[in-house]
Residue frames as qw, qx, qy, qz and C-alpha x, y, z in Angstrom:
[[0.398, -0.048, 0.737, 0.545, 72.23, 79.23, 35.27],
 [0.460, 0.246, -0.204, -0.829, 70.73, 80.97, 31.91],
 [0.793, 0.362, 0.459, -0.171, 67.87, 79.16, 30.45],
 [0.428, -0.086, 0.717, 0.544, 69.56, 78.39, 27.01],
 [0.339, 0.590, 0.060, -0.730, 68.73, 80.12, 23.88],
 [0.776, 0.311, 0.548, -0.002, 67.77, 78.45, 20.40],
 [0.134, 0.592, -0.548, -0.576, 70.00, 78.74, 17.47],
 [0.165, 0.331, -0.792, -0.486, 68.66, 75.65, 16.11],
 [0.845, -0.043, -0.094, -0.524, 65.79, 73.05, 15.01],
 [0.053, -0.349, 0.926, -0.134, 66.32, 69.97, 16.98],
 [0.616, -0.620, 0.401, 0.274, 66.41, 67.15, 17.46],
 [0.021, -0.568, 0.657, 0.495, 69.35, 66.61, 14.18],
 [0.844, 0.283, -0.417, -0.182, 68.81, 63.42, 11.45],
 [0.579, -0.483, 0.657, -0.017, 69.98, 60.25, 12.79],
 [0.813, 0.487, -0.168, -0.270, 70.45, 58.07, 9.14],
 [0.960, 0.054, 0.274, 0.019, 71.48, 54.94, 8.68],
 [0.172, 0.744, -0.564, -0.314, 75.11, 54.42, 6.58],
 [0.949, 0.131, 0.267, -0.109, 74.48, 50.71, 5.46],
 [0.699, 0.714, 0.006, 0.048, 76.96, 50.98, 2.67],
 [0.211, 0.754, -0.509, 0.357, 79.58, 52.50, 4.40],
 [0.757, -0.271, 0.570, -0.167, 78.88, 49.41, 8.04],
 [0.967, 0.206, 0.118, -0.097, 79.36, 46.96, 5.28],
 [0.511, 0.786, -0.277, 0.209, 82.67, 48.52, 3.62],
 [0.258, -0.752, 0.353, -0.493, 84.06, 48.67, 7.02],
 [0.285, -0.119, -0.930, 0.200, 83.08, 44.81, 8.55],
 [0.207, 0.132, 0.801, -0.546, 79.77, 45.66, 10.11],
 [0.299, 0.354, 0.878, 0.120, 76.64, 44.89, 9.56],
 [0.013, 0.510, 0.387, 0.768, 73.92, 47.04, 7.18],
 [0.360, -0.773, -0.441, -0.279, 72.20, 48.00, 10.28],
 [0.629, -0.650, -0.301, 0.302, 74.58, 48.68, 12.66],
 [0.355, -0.286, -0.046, 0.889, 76.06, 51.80, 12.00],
 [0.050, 0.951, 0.298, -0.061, 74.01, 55.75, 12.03],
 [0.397, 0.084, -0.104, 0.908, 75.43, 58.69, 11.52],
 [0.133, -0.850, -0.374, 0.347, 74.25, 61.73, 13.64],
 [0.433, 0.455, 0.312, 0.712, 73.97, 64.74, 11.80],
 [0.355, -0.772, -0.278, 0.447, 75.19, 67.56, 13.78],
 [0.372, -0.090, 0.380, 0.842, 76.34, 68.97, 10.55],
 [0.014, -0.449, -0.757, -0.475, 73.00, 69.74, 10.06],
 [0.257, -0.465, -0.561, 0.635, 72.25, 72.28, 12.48],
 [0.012, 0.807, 0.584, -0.085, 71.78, 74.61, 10.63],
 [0.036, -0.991, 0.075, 0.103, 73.03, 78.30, 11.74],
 [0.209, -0.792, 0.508, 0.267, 76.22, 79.33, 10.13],
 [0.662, 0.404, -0.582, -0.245, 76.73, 76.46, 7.77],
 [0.855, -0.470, -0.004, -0.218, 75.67, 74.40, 10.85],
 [0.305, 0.511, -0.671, 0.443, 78.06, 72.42, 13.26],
 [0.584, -0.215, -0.686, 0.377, 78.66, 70.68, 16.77],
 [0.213, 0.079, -0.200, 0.953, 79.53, 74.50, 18.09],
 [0.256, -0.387, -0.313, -0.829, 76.26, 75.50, 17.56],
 [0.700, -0.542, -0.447, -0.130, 74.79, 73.26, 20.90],
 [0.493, -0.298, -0.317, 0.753, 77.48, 75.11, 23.09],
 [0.107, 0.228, 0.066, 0.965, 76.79, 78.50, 21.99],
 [0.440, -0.531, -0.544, -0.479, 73.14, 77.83, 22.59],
 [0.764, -0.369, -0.435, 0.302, 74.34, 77.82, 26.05],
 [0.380, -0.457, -0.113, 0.796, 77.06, 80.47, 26.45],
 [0.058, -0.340, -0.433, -0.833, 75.45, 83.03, 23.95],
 [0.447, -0.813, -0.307, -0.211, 72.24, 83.06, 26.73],
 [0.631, -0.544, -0.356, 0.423, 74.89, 83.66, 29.44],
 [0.400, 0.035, 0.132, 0.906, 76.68, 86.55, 27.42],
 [0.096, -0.512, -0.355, -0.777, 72.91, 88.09, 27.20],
 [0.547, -0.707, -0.440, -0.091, 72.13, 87.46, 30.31],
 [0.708, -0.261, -0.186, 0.629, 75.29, 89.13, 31.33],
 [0.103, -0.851, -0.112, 0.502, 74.77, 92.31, 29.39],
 [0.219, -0.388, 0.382, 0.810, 77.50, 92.30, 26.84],
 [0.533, 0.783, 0.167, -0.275, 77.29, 93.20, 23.44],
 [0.415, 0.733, -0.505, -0.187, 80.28, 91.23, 22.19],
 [0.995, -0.063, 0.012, 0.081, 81.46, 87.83, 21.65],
 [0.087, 0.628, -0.773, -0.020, 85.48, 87.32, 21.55],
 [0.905, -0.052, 0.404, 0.120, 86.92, 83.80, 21.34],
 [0.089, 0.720, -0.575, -0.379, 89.59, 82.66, 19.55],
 [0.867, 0.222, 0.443, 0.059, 90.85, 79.50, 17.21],
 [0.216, -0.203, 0.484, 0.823, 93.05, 79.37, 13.74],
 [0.237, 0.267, -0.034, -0.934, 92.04, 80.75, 10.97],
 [0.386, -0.079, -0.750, -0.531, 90.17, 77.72, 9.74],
 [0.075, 0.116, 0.702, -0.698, 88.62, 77.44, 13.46],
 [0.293, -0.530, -0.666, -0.435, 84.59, 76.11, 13.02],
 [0.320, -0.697, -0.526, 0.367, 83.95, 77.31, 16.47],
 [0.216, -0.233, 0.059, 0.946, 85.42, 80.40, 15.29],
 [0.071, -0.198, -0.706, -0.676, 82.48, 80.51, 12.61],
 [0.313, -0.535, -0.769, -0.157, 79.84, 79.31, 14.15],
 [0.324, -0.518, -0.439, 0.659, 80.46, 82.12, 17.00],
 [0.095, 0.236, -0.167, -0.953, 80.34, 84.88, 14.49],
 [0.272, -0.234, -0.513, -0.779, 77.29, 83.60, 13.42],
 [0.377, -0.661, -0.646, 0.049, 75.44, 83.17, 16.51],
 [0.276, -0.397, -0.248, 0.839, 76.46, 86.42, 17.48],
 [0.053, -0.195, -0.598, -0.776, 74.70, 87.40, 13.97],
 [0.479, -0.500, -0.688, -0.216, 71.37, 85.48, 15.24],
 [0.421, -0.610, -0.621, 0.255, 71.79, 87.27, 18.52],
 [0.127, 0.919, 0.251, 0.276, 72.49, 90.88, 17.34],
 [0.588, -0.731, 0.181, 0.295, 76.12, 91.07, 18.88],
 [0.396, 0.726, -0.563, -0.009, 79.74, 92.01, 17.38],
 [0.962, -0.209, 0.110, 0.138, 81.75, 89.36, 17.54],
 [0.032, 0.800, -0.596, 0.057, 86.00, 89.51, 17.72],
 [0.941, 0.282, -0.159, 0.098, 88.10, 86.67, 16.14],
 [0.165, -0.869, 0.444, 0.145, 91.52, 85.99, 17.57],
 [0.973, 0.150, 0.159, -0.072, 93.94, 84.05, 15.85],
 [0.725, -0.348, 0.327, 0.497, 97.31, 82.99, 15.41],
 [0.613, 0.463, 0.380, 0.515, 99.35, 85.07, 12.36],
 [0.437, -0.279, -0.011, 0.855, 100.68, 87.76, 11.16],
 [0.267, 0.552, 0.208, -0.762, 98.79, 91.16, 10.84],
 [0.548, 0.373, -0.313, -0.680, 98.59, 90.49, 7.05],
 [0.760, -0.062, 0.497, -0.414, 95.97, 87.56, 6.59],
 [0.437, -0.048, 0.854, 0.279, 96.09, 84.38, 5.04],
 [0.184, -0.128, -0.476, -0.850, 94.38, 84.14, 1.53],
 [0.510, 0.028, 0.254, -0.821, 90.49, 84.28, 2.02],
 [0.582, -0.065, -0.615, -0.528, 88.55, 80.94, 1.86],
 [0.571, -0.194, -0.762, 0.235, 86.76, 78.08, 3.95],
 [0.357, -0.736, -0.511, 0.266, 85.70, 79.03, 7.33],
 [0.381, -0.116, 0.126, 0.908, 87.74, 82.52, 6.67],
 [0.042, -0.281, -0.502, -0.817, 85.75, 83.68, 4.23],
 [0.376, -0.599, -0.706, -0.037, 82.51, 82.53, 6.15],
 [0.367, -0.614, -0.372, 0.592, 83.53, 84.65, 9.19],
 [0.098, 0.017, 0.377, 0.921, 83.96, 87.74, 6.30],
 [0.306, -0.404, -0.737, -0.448, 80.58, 87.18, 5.27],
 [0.508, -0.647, -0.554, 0.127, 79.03, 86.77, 9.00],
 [0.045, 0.925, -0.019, 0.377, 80.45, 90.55, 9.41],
 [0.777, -0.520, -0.040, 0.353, 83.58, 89.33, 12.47],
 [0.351, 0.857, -0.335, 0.171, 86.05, 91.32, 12.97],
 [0.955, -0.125, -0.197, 0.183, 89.56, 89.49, 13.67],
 [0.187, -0.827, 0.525, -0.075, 92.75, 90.46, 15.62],
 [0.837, 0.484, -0.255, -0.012, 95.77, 88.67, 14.40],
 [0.660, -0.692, 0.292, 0.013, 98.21, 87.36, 17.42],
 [0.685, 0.587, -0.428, 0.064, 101.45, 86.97, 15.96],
 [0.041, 0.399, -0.813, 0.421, 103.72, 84.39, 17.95],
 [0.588, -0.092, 0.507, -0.624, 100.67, 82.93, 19.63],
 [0.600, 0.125, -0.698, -0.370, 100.11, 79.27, 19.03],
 [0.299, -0.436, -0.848, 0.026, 97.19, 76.80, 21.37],
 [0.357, -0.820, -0.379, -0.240, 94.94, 77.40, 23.30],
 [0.377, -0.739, -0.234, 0.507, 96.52, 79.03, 26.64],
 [0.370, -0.290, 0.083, 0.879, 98.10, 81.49, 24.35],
 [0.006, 0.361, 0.710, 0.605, 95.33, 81.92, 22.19],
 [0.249, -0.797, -0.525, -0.164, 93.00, 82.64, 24.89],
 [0.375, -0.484, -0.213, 0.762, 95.50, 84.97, 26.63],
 [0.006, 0.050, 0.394, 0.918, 95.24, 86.97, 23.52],
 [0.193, -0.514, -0.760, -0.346, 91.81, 86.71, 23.67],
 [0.484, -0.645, -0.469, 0.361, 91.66, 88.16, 27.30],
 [0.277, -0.245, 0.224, 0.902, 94.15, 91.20, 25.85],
 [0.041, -0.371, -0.565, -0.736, 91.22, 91.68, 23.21],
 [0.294, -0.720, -0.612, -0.144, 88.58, 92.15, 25.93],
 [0.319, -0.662, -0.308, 0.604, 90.51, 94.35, 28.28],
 [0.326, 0.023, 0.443, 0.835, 90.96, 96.32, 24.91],
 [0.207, -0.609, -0.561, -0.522, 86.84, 96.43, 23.90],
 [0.462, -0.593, -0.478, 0.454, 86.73, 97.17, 28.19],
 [0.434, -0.359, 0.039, 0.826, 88.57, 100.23, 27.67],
 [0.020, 0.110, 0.631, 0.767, 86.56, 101.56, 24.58],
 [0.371, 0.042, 0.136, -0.918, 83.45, 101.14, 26.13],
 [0.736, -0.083, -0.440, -0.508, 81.94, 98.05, 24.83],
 [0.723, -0.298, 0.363, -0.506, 80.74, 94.78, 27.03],
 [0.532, 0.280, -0.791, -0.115, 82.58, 91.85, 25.63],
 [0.880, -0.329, 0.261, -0.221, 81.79, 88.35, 26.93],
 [0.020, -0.521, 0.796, 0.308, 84.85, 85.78, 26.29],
 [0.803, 0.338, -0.289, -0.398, 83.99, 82.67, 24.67],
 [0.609, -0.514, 0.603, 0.039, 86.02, 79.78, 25.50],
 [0.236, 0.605, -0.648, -0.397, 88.21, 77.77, 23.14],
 [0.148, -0.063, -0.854, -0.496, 86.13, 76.03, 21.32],
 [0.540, -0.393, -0.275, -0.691, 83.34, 76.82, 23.00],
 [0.780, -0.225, -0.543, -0.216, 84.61, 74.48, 26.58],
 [0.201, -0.365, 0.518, -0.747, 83.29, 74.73, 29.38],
 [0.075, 0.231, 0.893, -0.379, 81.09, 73.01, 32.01],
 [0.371, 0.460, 0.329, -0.737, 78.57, 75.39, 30.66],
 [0.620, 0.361, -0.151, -0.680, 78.86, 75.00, 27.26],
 [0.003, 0.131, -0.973, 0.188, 79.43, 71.14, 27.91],
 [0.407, 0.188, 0.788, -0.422, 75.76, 70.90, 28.82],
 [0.599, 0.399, -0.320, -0.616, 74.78, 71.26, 24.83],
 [0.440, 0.296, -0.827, -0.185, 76.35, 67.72, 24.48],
 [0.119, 0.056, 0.929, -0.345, 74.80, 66.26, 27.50],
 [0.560, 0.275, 0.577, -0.526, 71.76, 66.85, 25.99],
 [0.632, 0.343, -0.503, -0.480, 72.77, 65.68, 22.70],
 [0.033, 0.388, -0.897, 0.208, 73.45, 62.46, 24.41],
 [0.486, 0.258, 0.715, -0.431, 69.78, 61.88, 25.96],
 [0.479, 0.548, -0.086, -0.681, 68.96, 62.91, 22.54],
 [0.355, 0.392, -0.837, -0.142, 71.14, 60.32, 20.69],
 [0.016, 0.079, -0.988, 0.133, 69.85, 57.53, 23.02],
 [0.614, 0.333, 0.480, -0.530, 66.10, 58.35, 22.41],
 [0.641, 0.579, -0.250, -0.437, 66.65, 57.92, 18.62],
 [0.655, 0.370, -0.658, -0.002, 68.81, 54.76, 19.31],
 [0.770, -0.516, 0.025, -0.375, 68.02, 52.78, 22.57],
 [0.975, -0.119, 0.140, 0.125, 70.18, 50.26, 22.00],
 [0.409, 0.784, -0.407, 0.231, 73.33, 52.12, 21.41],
 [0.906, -0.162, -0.145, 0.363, 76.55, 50.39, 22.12],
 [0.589, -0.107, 0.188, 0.779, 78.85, 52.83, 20.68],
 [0.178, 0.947, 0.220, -0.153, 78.91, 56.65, 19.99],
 [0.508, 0.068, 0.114, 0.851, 82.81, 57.90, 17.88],
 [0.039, 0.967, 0.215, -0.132, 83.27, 61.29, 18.27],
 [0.442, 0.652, -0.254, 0.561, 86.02, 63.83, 17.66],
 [0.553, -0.663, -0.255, 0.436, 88.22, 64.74, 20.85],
 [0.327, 0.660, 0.020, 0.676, 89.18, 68.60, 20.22],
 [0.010, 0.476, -0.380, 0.793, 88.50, 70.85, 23.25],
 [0.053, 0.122, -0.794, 0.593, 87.05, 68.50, 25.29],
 [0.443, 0.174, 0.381, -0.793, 83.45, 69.59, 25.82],
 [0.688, 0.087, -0.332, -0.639, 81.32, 67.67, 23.27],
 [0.635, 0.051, -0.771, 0.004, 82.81, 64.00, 24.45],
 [0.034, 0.111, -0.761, 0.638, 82.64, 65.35, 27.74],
 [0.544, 0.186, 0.243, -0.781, 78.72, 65.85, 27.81],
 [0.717, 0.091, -0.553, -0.415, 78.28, 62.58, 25.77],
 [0.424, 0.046, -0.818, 0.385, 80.09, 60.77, 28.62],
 [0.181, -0.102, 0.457, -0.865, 77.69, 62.67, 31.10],
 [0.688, 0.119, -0.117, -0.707, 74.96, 61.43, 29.43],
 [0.914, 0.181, -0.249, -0.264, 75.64, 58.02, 28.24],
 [0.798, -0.433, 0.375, 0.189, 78.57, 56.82, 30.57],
 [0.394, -0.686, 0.574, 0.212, 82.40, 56.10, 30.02],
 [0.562, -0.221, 0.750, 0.270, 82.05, 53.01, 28.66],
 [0.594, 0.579, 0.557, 0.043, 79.75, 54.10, 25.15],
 [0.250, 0.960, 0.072, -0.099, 81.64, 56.66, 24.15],
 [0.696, -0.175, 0.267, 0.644, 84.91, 56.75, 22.19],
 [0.022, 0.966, -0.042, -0.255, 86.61, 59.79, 21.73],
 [0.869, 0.334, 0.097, 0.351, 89.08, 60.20, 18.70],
 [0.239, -0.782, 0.191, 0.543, 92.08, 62.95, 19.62],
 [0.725, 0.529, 0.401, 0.183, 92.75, 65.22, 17.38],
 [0.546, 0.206, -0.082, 0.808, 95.80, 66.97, 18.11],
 [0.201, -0.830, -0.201, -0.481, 93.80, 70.04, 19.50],
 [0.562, -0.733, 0.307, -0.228, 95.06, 70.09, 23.35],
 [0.182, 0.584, -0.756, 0.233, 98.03, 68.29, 24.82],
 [0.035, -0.023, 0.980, -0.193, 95.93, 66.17, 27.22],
 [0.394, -0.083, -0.389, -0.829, 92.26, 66.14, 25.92],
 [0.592, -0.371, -0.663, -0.267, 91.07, 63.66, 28.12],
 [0.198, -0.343, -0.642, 0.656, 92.07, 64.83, 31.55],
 [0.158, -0.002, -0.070, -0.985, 90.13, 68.09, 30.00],
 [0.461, -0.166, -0.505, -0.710, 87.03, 66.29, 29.11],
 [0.487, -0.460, -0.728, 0.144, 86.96, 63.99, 32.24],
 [0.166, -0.299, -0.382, 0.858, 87.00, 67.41, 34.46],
 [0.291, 0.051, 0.054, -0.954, 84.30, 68.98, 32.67],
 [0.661, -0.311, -0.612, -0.301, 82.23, 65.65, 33.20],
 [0.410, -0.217, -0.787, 0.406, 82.98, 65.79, 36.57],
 [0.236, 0.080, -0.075, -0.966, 81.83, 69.50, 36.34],
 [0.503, -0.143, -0.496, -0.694, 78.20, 68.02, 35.03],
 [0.748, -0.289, -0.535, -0.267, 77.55, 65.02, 37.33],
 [0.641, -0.598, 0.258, -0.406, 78.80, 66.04, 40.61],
 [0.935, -0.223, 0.220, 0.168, 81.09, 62.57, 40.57],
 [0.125, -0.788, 0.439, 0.413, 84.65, 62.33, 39.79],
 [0.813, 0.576, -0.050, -0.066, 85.38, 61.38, 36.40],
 [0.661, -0.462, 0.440, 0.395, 88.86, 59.78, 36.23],
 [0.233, 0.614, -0.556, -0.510, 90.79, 60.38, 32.83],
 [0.159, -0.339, 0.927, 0.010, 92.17, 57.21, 32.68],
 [0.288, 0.165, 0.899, -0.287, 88.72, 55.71, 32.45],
 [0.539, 0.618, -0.169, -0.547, 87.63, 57.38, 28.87],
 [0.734, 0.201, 0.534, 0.368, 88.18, 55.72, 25.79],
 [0.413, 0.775, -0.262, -0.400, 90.16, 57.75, 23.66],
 [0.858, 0.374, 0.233, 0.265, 92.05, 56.93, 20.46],
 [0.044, -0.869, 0.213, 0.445, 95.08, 58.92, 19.77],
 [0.625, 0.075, 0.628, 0.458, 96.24, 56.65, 16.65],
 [0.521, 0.650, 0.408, 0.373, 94.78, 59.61, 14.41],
 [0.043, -0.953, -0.002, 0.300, 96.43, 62.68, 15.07],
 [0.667, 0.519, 0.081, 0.528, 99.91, 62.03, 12.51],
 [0.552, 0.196, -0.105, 0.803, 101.93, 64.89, 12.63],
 [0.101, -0.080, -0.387, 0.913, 99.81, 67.30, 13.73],
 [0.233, 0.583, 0.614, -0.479, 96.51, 68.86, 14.51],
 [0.603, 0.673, -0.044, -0.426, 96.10, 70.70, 10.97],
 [0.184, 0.476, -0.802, -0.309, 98.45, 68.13, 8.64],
 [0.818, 0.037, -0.156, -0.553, 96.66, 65.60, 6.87],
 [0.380, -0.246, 0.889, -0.060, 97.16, 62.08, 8.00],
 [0.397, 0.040, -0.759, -0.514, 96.75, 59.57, 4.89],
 [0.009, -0.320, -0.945, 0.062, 94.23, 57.11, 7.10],
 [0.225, 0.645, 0.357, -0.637, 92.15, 60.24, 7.49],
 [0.510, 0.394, 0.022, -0.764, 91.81, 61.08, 4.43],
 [0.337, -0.139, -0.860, -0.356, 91.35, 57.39, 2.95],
 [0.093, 0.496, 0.755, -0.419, 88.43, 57.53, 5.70],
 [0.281, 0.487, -0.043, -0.826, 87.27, 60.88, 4.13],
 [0.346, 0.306, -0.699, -0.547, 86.95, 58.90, 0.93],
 [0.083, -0.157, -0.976, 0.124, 85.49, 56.02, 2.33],
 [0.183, 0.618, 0.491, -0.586, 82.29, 58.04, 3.83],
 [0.329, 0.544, -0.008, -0.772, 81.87, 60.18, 0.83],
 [0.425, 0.330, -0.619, -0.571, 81.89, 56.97, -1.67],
 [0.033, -0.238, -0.960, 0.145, 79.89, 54.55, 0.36],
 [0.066, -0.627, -0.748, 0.207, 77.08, 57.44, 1.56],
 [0.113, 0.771, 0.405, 0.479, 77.67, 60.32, -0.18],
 [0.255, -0.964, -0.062, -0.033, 78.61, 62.26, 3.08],
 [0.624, 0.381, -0.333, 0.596, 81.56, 64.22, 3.01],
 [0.594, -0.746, -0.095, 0.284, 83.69, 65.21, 6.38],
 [0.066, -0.969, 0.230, 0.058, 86.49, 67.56, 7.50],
 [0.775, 0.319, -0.460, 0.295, 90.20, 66.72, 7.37],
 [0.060, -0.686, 0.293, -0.664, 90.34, 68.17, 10.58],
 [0.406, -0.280, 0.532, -0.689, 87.86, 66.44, 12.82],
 [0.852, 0.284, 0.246, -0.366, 84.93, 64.48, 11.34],
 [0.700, 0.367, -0.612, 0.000, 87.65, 62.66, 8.87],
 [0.124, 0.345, -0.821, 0.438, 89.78, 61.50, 12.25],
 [0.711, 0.031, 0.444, -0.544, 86.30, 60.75, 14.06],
 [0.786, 0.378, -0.238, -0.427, 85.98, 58.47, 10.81],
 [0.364, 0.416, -0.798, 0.239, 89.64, 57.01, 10.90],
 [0.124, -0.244, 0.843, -0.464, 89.43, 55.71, 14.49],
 [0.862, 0.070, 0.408, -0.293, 85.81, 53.97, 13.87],
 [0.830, 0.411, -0.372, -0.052, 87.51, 52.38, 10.92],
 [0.298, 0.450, -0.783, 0.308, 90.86, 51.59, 13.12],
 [0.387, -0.253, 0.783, -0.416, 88.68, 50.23, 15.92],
 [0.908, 0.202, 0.073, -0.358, 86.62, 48.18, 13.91],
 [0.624, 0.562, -0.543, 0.005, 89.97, 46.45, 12.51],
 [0.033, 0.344, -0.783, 0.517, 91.25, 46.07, 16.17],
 [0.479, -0.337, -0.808, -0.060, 87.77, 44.35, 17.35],
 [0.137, -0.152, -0.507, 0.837, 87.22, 47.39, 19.98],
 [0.624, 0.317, 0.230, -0.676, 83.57, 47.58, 17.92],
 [0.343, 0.028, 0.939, 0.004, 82.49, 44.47, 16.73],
 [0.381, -0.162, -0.634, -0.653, 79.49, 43.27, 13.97],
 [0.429, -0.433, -0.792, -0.027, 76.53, 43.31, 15.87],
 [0.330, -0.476, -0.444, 0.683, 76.65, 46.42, 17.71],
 [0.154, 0.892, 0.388, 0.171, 74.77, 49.35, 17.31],
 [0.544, -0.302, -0.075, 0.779, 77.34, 52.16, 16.62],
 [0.182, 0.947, 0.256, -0.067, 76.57, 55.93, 16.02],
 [0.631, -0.059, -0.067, 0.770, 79.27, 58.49, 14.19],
 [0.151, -0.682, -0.130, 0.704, 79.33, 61.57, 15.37],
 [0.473, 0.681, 0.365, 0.422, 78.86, 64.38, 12.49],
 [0.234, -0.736, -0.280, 0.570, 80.04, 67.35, 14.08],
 [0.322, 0.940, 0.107, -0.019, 80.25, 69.50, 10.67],
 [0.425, -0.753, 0.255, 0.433, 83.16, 71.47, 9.60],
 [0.668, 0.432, 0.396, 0.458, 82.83, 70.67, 5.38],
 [0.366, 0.925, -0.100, 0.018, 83.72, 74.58, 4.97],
 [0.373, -0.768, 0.493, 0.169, 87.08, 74.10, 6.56],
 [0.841, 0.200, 0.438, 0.248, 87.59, 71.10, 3.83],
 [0.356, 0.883, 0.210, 0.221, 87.55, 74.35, 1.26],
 [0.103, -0.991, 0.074, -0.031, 90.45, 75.76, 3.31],
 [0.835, -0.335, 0.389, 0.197, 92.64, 72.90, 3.86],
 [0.391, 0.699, -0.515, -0.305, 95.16, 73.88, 0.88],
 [0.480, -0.157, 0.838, -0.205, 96.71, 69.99, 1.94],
 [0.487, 0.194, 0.732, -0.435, 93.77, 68.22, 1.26],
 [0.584, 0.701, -0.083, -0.401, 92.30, 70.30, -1.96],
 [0.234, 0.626, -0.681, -0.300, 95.81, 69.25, -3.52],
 [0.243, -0.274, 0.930, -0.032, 96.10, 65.71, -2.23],
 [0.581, 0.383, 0.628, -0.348, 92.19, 64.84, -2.87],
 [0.592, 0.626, -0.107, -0.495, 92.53, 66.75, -6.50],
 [0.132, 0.378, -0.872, -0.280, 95.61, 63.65, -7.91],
 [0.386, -0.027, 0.896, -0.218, 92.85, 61.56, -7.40],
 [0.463, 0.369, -0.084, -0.801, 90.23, 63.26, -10.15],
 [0.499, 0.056, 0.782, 0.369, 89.13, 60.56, -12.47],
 [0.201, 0.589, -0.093, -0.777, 88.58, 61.66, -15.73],
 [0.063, 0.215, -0.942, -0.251, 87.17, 60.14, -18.64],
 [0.711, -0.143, -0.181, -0.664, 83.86, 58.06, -19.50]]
């Protein structure tokens, strides 16, 4: 296994959200938020503690290209083109659509900026079809001459899985007495490496429409880490926030968005980090986290995609207030 390369200054903020534990029913002390939005590289992110991971294996492998894929608002998509930046590699973007791109903003733009070039898979929509295309893009760079490495969608694997297992030891030095950790559940790998770390029963994982079954994924790449079988069945997930679909706003998400950014000032994704929000607010209602427990939410980043969410921009702007 590569020794793991540094794209960022750890270990993240861990900061208190009094304001928002109170709004909510718990107490001023018992809810943090971990700021993994704060990382840093690329307009920072979760993504960034996986890459740290498969970005040493891609150098230790030789290539001299990233690929991976995601849509077009796709943080992991970002955060790859900019650790490929930090590690002096092209990087190749696949993504669902048709050869002529959406309009430029939000994580889009970003990847512009961070210098990616993107191949546009028309017809192609999740992951297995996403990453086939992906696999079509390497045997392409193969043929040319260059050294792609693939990426995985969203960055999960068992390898890059082991970013989260050490955000986990990380999270329980800065909070001993955690009860609870909420996270997003997207591709699996970040809840899976919290659960490696901090066990089954402290970690609740919010699905967000990303994968069809998101916990058998995440309990296989915990069993992948600890050598024991992880049963599915034996996660906590939430699947009460995904609405209609994995990019279409669901109203509790964004009255959670709103909730976080007018209690503490921090604002989240409509994507991920709102739904992570929703489900600690729905399980606090349901009594599945109680006053008196020490609960951490996940930050995992992803405020450019907020900028892309056409949705969101529209729905968030009828709210303006205007006036003294």
């Amino acid at each position: 296994m590569p020794e793991k390369v540094t794209l960022a200054a750890w270990p993240t903020p861990m900061e208190r959200a009094p304001r928002l534990a109170e709004a909510i029913g718990l107490r001023a002390d018992d809810l943090w938020i971990k700021r993994d939005d704060l990382t840093g590289l690329g307009a920072g992110g979760n993504k960034v503690r996986k890459l740290e991971w498969l970005v040493a294996d891609a150098l230790e492998q030789g290539a001299d290209t990233l690929v991976t894929s995601g849509g077009p608002q796709s943080n992991h998509a970002r955060l790859t083109a900019a650790a490929a930046a930090r590690a002096g590699l092209a990087v190749v973007l696949v993504m669902p659509g048709p050869a002529s791109p959406p309009p430029v903003g939000g994580n889009l733009l970003l990847d512009a900026l961070l210098g990616a070039r993107i191949v546009w898979a028309e017809g192609a929509s999740g992951a297995a079809a996403l990453t086939a295309e992906a696999q079509k893009a390497c045997s392409v760079l193969r043929d040319r001459g260059a050294r792609p490495y693939l990426v995985p969608f969203g960055g999960s694997s068992p390898l890059g899985a082991r970013g989260y297992l050490e955000a986990g030891r990380e999270i329980l030095a800065q909070q001993p007495d955690l009860r609870h950790v909420v996270t997003a559940l997207g591709s699996g790998a970040t809840m899976a490496g919290l659960v490696a770390a901090l066990g089954p029963a402290r970690v609740l994982g919010v699905d967000v429409g990303a994968l069809p079954e998101p916990a058998r994924t995440a309990a296989a790449f915990v069993s992948e880490l600890t050598g024991r079988e992880q049963p599915a069945e034996a996660l906590r997930v939430r699947a009460d926030q995904v609405g209609e679909a994995y990019a279409v706003l669901h109203q509790p998400v964004l009255d959670a968005i709103n909730t976080v950014a007018r209690t503490e000032g921090v604002l989240l994704d409509p994507v991920y980090t709102g739904r992570a929000a929703a489900g600690l607010l729905a399980a606090v209602r349901d009594g599945d986290i109680r006053p008196g427990e020490r609960t951490v939410l996940l930050h995992t980043g992803g405020l450019p995609g907020l900028f892309g969410h056409a949705e969101t921009a529209h729905r968030a702007g009828q709210a303006l207030r205007t006036g003294p």
